[in-house]
C-alpha positions, 0 to 999 in steps of 0.5 A: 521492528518494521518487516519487510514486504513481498507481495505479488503485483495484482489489484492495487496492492502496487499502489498501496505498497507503493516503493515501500516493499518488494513485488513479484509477478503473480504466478511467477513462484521464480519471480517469487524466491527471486525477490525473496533472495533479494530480501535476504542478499541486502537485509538493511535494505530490507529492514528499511523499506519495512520501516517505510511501509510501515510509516506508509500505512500508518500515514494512509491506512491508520484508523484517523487516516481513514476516518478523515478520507472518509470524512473528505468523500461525505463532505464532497457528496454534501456539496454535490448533493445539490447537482442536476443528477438524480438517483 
């Protein structure tokens, strides 16, 4: 069974978390045991977005998801590598 997620909205974990989750303003311990609260008042809603992140980070964040970005950056700099610029 997939969690559901709170976070607090800082860096890039909104884009990560996407729709996926809950996020609370940093520093807001309100805002915080407000989302909590919202987790608990609709406990199928919660369980869902769960199941979505996690089908989220397995699509983009799984091992061969990264492997495969990573092999898409070094196929870009390869076919860069022949530009003007020079390190």
């Amino acid at each position: 069974m997939a969690k559901p997620i709170l976070a607090t909205r800082v860096g890039d974990i909104p884009n990560i978390l996407g729709d996926t989750g809950y996020l609370a303003a940093p520093d807001a311990p309100a805002d915080l045991a407000n989302q909590l609260a919202a987790i608990f008042a609709d406990w199928p809603r919660a369980q869902q977005l769960g199941q979505q992140a996690r089908e989220r980070c397995c699509r983009f964040y799984s091992l061969e998801a990264m492997a495969t970005q990573l092999q898409q950056v070094l196929a870009n700099c390869r076919s860069n590598s022949g530009s003007t610029y020079r390190s």
